[in-house]
TIROSE-173748 format. One record per residue (C-alpha): residue number from 1; residue in one letter; x, y, z. Coordinates in steps of 0.02 Angstrom, whole numbers. Example, Ala and Ser with C-alpha at 12.3 -4.5 7.8 and 13.67 -1.06 7.14 Angstrom:
<pts>
{seq:1	type:A	X:615	Y:-225	Z:390}
{seq:2	type:S	X:684	Y:-53	Z:357}
</pts>
This chain:
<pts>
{seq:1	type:X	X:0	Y:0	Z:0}
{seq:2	type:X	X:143	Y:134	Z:48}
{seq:3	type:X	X:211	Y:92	Z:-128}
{seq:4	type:X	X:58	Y:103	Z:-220}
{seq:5	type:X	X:25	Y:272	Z:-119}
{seq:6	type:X	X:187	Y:341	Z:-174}
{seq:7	type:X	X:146	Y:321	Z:-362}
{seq:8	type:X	X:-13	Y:399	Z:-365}
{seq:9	type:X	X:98	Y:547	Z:-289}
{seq:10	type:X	X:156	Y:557	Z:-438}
{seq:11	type:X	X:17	Y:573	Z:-543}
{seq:12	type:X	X:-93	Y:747	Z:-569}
{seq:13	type:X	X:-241	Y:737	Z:-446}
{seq:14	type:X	X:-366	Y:748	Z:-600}
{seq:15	type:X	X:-254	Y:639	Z:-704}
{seq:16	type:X	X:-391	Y:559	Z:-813}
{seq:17	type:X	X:-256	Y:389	Z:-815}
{seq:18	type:X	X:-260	Y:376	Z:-632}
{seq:19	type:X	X:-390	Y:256	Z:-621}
{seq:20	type:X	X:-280	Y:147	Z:-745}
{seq:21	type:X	X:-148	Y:168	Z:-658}
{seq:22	type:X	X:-222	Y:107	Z:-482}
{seq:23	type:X	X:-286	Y:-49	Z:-564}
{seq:24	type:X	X:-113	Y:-101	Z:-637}
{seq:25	type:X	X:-28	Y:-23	Z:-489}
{seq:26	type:X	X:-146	Y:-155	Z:-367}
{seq:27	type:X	X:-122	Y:-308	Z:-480}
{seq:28	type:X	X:81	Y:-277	Z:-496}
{seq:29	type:X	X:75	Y:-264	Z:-300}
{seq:30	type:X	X:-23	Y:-406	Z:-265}
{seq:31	type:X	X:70	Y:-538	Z:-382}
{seq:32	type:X	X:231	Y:-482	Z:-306}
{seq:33	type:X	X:173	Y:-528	Z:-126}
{seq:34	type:X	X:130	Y:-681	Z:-188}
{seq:35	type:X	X:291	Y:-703	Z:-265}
{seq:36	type:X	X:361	Y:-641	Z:-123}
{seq:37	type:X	X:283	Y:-745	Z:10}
{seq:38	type:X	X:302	Y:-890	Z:-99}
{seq:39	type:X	X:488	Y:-894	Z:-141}
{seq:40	type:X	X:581	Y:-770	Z:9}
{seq:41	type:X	X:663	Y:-847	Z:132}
{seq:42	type:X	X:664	Y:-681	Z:224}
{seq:43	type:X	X:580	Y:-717	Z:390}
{seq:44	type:X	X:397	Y:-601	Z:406}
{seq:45	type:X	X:354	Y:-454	Z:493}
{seq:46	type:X	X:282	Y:-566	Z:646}
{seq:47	type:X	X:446	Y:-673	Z:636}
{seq:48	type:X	X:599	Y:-544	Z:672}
{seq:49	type:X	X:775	Y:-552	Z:651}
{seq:50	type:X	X:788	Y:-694	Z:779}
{seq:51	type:X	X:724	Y:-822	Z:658}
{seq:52	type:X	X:881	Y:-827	Z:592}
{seq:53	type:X	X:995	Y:-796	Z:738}
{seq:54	type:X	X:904	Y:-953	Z:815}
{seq:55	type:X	X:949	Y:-1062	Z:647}
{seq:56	type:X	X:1103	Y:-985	Z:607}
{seq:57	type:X	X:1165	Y:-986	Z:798}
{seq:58	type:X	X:1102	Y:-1164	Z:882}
{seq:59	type:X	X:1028	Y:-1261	Z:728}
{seq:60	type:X	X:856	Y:-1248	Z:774}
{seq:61	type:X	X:741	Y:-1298	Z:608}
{seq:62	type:X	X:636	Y:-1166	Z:554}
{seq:63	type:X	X:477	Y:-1216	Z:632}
{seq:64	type:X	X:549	Y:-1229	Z:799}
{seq:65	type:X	X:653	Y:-1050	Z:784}
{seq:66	type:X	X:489	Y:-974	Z:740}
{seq:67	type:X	X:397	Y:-1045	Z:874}
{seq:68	type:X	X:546	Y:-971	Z:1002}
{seq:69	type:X	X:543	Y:-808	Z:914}
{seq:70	type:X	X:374	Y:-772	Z:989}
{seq:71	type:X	X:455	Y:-747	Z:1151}
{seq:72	type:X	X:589	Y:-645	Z:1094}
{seq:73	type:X	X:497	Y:-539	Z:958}
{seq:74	type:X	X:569	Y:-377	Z:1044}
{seq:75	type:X	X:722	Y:-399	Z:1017}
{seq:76	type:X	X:803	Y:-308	Z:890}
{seq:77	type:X	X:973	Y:-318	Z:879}
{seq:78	type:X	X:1082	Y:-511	Z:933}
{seq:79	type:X	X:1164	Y:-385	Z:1054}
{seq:80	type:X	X:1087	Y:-475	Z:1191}
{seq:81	type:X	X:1069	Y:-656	Z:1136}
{seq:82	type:X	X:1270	Y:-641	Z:1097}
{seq:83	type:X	X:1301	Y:-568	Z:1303}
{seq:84	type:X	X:1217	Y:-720	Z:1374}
{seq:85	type:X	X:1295	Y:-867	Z:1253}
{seq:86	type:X	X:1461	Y:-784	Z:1307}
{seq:87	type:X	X:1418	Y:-773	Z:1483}
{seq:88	type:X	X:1362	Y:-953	Z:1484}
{seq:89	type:X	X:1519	Y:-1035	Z:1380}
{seq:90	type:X	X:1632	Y:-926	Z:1502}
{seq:91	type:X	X:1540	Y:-1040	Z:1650}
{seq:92	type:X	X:1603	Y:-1206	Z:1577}
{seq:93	type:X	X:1438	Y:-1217	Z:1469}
{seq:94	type:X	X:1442	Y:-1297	Z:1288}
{seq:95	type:X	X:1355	Y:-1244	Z:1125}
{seq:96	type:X	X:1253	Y:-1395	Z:1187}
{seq:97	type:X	X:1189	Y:-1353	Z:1345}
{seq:98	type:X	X:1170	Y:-1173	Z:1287}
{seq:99	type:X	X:1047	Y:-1252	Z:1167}
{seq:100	type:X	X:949	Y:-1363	Z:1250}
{seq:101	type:X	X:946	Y:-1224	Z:1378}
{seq:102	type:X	X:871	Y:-1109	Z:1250}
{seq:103	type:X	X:736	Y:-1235	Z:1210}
{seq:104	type:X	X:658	Y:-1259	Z:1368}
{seq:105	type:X	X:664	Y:-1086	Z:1370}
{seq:106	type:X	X:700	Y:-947	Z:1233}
{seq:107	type:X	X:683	Y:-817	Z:1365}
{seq:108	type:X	X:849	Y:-864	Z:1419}
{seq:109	type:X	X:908	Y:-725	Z:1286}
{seq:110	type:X	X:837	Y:-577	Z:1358}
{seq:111	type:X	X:899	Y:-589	Z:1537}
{seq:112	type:X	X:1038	Y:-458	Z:1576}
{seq:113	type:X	X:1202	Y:-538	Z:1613}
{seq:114	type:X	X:1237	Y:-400	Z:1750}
{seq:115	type:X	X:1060	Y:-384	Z:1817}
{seq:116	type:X	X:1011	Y:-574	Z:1829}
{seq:117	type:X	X:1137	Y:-680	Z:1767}
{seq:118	type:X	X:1279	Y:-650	Z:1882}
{seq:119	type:X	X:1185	Y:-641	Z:2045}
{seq:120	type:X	X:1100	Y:-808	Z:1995}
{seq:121	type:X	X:1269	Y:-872	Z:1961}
{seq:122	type:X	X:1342	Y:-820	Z:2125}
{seq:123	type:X	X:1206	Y:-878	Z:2214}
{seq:124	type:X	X:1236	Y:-1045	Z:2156}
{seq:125	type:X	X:1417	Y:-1040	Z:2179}
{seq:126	type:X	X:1391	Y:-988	Z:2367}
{seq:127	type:X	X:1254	Y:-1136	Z:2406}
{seq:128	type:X	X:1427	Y:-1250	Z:2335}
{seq:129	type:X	X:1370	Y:-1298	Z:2161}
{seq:130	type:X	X:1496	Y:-1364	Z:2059}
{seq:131	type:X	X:1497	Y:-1289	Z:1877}
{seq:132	type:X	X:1452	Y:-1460	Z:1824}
{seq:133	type:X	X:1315	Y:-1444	Z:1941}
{seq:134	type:X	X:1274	Y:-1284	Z:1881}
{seq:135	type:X	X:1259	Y:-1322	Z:1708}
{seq:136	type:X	X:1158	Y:-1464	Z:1717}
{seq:137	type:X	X:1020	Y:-1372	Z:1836}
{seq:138	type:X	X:1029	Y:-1205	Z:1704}
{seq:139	type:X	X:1017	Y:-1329	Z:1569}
{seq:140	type:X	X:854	Y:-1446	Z:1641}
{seq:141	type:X	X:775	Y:-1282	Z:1715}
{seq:142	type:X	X:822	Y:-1110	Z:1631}
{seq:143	type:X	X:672	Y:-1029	Z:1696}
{seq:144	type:X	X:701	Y:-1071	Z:1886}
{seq:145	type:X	X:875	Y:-1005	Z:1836}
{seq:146	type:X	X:803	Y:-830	Z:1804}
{seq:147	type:X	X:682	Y:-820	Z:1966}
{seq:148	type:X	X:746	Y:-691	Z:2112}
{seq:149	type:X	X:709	Y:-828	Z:2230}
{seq:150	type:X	X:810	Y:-977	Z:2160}
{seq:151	type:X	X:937	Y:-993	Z:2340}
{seq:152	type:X	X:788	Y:-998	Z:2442}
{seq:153	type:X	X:716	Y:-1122	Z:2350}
{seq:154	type:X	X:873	Y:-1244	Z:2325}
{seq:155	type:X	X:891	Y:-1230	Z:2537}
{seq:156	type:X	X:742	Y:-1271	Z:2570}
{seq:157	type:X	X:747	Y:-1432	Z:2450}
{seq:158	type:X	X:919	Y:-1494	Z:2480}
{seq:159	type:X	X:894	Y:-1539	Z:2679}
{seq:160	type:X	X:730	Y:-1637	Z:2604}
{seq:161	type:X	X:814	Y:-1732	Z:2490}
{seq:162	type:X	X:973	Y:-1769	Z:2552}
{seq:163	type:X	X:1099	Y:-1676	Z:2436}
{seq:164	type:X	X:1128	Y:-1589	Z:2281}
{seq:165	type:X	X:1153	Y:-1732	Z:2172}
{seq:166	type:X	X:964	Y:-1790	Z:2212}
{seq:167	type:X	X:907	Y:-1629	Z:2176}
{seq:168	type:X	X:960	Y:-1636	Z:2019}
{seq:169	type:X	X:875	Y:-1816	Z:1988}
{seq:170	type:X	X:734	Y:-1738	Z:2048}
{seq:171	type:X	X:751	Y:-1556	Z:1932}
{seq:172	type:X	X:781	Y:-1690	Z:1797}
{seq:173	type:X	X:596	Y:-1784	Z:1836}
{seq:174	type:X	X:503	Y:-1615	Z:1857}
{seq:175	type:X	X:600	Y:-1452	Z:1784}
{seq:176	type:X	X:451	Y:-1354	Z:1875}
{seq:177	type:X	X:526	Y:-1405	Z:2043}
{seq:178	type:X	X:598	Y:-1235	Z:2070}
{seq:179	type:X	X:488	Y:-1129	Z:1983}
{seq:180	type:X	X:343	Y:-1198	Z:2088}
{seq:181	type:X	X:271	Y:-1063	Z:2252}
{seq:182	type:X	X:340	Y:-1133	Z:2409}
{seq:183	type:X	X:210	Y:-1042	Z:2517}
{seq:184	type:X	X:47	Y:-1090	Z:2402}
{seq:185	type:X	X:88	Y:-1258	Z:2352}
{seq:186	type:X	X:231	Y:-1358	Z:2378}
{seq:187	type:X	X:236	Y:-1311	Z:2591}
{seq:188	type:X	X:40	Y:-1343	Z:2614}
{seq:189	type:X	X:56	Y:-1502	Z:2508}
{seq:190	type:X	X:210	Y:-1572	Z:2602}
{seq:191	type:X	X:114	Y:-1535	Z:2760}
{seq:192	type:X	X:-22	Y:-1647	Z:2708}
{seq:193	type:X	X:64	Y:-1793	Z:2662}
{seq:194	type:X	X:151	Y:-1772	Z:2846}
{seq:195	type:X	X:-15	Y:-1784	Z:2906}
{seq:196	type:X	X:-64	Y:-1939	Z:2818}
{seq:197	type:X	X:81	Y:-2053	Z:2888}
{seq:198	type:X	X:194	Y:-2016	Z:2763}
{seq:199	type:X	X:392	Y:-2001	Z:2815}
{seq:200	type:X	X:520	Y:-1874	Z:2746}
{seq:201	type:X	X:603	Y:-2004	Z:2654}
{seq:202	type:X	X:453	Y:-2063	Z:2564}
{seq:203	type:X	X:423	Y:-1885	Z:2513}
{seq:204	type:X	X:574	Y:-1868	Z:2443}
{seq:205	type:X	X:557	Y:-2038	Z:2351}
{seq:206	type:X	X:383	Y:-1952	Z:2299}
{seq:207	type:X	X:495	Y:-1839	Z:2200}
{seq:208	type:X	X:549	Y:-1966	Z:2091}
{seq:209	type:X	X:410	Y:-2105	Z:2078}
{seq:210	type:X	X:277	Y:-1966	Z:2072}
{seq:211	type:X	X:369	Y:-1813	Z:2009}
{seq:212	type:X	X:209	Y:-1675	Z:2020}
{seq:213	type:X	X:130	Y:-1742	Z:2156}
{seq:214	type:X	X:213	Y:-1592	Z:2287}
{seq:215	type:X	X:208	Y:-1447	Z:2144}
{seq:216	type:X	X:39	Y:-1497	Z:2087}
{seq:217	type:X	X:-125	Y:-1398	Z:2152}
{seq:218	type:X	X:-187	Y:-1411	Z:2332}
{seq:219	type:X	X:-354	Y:-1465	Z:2313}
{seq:220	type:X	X:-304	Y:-1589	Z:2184}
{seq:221	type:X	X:-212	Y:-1684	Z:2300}
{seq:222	type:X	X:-319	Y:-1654	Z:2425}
{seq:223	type:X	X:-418	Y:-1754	Z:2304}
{seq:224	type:X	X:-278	Y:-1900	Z:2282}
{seq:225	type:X	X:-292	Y:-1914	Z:2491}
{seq:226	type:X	X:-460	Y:-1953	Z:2480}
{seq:227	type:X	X:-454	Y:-2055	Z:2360}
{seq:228	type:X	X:-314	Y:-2177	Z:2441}
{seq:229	type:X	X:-446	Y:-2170	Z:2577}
{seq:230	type:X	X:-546	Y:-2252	Z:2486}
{seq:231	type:X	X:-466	Y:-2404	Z:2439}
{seq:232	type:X	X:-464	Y:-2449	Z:2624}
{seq:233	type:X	X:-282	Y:-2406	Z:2657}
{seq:234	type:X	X:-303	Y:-2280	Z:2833}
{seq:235	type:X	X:-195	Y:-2120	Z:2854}
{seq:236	type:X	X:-30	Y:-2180	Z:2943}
{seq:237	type:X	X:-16	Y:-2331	Z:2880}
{seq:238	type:X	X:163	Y:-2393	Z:2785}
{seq:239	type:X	X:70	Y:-2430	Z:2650}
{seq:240	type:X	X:-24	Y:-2261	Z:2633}
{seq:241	type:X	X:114	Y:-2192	Z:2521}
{seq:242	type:X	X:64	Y:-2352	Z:2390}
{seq:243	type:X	X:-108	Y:-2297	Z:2403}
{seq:244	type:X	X:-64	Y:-2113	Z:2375}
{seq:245	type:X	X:65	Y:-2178	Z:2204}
{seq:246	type:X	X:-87	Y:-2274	Z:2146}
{seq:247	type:X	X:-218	Y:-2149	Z:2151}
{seq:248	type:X	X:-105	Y:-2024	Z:2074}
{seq:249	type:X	X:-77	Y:-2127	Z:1927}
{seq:250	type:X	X:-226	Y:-2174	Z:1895}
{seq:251	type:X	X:-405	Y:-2132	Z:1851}
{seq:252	type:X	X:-570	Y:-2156	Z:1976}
{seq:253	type:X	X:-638	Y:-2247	Z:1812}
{seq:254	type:X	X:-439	Y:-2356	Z:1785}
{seq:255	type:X	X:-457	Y:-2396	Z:1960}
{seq:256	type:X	X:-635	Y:-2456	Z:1952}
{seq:257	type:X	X:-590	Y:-2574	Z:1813}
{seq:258	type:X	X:-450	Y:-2646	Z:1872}
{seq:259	type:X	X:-591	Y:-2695	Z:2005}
{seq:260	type:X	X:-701	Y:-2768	Z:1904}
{seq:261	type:X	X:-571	Y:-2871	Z:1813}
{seq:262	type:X	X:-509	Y:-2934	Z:1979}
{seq:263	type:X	X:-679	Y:-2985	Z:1990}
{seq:264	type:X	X:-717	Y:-3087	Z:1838}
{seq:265	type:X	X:-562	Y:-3178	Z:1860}
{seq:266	type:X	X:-655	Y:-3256	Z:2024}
{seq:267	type:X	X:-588	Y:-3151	Z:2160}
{seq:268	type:X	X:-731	Y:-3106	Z:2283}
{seq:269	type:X	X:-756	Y:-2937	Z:2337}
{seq:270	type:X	X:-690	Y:-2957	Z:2497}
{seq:271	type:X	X:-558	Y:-3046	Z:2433}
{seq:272	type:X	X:-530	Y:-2894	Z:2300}
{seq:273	type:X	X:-537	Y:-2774	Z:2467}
{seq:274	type:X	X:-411	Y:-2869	Z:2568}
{seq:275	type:X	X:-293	Y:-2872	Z:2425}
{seq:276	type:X	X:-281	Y:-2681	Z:2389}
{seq:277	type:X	X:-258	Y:-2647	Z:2562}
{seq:278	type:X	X:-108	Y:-2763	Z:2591}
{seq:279	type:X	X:-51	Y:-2704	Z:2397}
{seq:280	type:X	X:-117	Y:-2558	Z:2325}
{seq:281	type:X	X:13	Y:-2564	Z:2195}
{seq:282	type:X	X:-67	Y:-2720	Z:2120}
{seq:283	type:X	X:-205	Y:-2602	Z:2044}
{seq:284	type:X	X:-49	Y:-2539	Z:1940}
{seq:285	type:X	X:-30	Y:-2679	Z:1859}
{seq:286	type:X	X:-78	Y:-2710	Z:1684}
{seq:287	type:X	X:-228	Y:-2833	Z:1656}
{seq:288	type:X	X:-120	Y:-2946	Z:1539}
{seq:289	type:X	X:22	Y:-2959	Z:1684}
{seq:290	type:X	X:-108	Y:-2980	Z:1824}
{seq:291	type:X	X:-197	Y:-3111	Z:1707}
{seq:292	type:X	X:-42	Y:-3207	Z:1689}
{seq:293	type:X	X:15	Y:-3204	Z:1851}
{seq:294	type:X	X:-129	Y:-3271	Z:1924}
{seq:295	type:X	X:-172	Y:-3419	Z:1807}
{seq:296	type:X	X:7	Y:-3482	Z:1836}
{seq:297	type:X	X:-2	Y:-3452	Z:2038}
{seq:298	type:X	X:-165	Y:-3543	Z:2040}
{seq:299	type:X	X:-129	Y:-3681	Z:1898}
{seq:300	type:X	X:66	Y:-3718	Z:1932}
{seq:301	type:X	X:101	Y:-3664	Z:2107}
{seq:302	type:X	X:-91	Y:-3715	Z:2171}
{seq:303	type:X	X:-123	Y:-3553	Z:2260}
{seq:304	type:X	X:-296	Y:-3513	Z:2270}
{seq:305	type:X	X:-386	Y:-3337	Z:2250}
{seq:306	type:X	X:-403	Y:-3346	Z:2440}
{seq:307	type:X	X:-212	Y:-3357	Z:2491}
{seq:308	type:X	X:-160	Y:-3223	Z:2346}
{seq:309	type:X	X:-278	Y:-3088	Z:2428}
{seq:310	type:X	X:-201	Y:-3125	Z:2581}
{seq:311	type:X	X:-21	Y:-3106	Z:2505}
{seq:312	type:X	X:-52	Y:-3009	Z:2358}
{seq:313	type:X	X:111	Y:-2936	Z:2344}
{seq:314	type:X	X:144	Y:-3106	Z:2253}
{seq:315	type:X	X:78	Y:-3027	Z:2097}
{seq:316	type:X	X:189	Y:-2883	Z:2098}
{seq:317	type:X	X:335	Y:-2991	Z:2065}
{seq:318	type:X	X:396	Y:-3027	Z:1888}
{seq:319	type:X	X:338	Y:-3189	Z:1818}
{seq:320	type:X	X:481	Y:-3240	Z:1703}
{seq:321	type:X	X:614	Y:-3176	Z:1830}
{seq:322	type:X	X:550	Y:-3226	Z:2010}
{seq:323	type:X	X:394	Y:-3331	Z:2008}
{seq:324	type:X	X:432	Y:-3461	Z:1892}
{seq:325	type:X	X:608	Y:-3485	Z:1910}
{seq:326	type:X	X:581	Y:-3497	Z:2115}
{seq:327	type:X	X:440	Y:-3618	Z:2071}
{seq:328	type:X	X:541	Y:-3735	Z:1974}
{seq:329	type:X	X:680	Y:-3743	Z:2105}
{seq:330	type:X	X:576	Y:-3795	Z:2232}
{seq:331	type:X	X:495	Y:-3928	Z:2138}
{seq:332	type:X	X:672	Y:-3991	Z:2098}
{seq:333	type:X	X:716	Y:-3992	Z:2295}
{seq:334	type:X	X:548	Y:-4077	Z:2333}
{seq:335	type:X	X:555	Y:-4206	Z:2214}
{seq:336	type:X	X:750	Y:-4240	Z:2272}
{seq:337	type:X	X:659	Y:-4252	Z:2441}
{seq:338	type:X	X:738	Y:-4110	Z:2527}
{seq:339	type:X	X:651	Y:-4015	Z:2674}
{seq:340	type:X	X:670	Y:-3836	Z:2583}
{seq:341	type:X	X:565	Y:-3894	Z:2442}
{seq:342	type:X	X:402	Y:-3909	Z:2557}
{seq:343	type:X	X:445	Y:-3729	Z:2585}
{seq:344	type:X	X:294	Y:-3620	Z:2581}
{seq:345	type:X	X:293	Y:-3529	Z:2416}
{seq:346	type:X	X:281	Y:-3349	Z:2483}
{seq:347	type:X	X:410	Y:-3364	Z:2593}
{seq:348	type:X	X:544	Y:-3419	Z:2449}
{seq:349	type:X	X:469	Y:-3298	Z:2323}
{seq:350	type:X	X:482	Y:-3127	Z:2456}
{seq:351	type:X	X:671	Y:-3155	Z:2488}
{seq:352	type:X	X:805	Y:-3056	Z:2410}
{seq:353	type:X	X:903	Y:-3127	Z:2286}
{seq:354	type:X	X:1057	Y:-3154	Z:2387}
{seq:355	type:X	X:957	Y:-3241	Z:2523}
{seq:356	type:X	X:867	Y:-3353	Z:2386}
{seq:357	type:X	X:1036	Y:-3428	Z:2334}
{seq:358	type:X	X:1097	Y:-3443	Z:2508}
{seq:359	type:X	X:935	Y:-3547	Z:2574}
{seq:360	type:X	X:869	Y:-3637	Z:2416}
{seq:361	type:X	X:1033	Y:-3649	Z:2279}
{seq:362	type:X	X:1199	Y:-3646	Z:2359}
{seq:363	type:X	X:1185	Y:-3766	Z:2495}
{seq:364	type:X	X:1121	Y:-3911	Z:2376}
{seq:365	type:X	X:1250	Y:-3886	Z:2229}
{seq:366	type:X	X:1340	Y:-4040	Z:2248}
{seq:367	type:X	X:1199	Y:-4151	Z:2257}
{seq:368	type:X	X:1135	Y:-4073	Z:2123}
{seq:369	type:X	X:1246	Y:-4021	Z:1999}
{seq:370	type:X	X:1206	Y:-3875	Z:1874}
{seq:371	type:X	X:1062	Y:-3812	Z:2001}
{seq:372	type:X	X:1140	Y:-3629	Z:2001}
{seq:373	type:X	X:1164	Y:-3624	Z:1805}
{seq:374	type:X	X:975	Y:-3688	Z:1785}
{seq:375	type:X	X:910	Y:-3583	Z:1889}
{seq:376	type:X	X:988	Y:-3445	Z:1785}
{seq:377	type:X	X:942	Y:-3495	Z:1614}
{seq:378	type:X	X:764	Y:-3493	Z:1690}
{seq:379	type:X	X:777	Y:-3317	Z:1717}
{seq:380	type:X	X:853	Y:-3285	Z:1574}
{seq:381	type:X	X:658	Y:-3344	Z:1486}
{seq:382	type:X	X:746	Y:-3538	Z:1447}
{seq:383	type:X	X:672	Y:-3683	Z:1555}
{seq:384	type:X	X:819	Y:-3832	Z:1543}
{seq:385	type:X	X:776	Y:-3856	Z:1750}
{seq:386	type:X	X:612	Y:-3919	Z:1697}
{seq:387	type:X	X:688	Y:-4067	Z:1598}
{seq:388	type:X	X:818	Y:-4105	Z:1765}
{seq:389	type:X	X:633	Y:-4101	Z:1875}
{seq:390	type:X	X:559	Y:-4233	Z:1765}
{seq:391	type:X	X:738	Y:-4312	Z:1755}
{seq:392	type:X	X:746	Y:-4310	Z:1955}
{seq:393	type:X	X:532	Y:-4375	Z:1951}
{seq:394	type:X	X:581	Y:-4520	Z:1860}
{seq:395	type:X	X:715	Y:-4587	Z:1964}
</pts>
């Protein structure tokens, strides 16, 4: 339009080939945008000069530099950008981490290296950050990195979890961890799980098993509490914090169904009832693992729906890895007639590892040769112990 303004300037007011002149004037103009917009490679007036400082600078594609550039549209010169790249590669920090920096957060460019950078920096420094430690918290969490309050924030999380290194892990499973209000969310919600039963070390596992669950709103896990309520588990019991990791994860509706298939696999209510309470984690399960646990505790081991709801952590184990491999060994041992294989199968399966071997492998190597290495191979999905149980049967 300013062009097409300008040439009409240039005509007499009464000019009787104005009119002419606008037409061609309009259809010149329009077929070059076209072109324009068709062919340039110029970014447009909504995408500035960063476009291609973002491109030419950390090898974003051009979709993803004009996404960024949204954020940074009022910048004009790379006057800025340039102050904190420097600023950053002086702290030990790579074009890499500068980048992936930049891509949580493109606002990264328009801090001021004297006004926010720097303090941030020192701040970090004097809490005893390591610039390796430094550069992977800027780089998983550029905008808590920006914040006023970042050193009040790290002290009050460190003595929580433990050290720096776990807060890290933890940064790493939620990047909102610092940027989150102490006051309005994370303090109220800490003090709730404190009144449920739950320890400061299982909060600080919560971190990692159920990263939003502390920097997530109030009421909503006001709502998760309830709900662990009402899968029978009471406030202050150990195994409130499985309740709590269940309901989190899952659905009113998921945890409903995983009811109902509970139930058409012959479990009785009750039965379904004392289950969750004892293992709320079982509801985590997935219906093809649950299914297949159970038909082979009930149709190989001979455990019936009764004695799993009593012990239904049972189901939580891994079928290829624990069950059936423990199963097989003490068939071996009972059909060798030795007193561990009348063991009572929840007792062998609930061991550790190392106290597994100790009880049920190593003491009966010799008499049985190759007992270790088949019990192995079983967990490794092969079953060659099954042929040295019908080997030892027929004898």
């Amino acid at each position: 339009m300013l062009l097409q303004k300008k040439l009409l300037c240039l005509l007499p007011y009464f000019s009787p080939t104005r009119t002419a002149v606008v037409s061609r004037t309009h259809g010149f103009l329009l077929t070059s945008l076209r072109f324009s917009h068709s062919t340039s490679k110029t970014p447009s007036p909504e995408c500035p000069f960063i476009v291609e400082y973002l491109i030419d600078s950390f090898g974003f594609s051009s979709d993803k530099a004009t996404k960024a550039s949204k954020h940074l549209a009022h910048l004009k010169t790379p006057s800025n950008p340039d102050s904190v790249r420097h600023f950053l590669k002086d702290h030990g920090f790579t074009d890499g981490d500068i980048r992936t920096a930049v891509s949580l957060d493109p606002k990264l460019l328009c801090a001021r290296v004297e006004k926010t950078l720097n303090p941030r920096m020192k701040d970090l420094q004097d809490i005893g950050f390591s610039q390796a430690e430094i550069v992977q918290l800027v780089s998983s969490t550029p905008s808590a990195f920006l914040r006023r309050y970042l050193q009040r924030k790290i002290e009050f999380w460190i003595p929580l979890l433990g050290s720096v290194e776990k807060l890290l892990k933890a940064i790493k499973m939620n990047r909102y961890l610092l940027s989150s209000d102490l006051e309005k969310i994370v303090i109220p919600n800490i003090a709730l799980l404190r009144e449920c039963g739950v320890s400061d070390r299982q909060i600080a596992q919560t971190l990692m098993s159920i990263p939003r669950l502390l920097t997530t709103n109030h009421n909503s896990v006001k709502t998760i509490v309830r709900r662990a309520e009402e899968l029978g588990v009471p406030r202050g019991s150990g195994l409130f914090w499985q309740a709590l990791k269940t309901t989190s994860c899952l659905s009113r509706r998921t945890v409903d169904a995983k009811f109902r298939f509970l139930k058409n696999l012959g479990w009785s209510e009750e039965q379904i009832s004392s289950a969750v309470i004892k293992a709320p984690n079982i509801l985590r399960m997935s219906e093809k693992n649950m299914r297949q646990s159970v038909e082979y505790l009930t149709t190989e081991v001979g455990c019936d729906h009764s004695y799993l709801a009593h012990r239904p952590i049972i189901l939580v184990y891994s079928l290829e890895q624990r069950l059936i491999p423990r199963n097989l060994v003490l068939k071996i041992l009972k059909a060798r007639g030795l007193h561990e294989g009348g063991s009572d199968f929840y007792s062998a399966v609930v061991l550790s590892e190392e106290k597994f071997l100790k009880k049920f492998i190593h003491p009966h190597e010799q008499r049985i040769p190759g007992l270790f290495e088949d019990y192995l191979a079983a967990r490794a999905g092969n079953v060659p112990i099954q042929g040295k149980l019908e080997g030892d049967m027929m004898e």
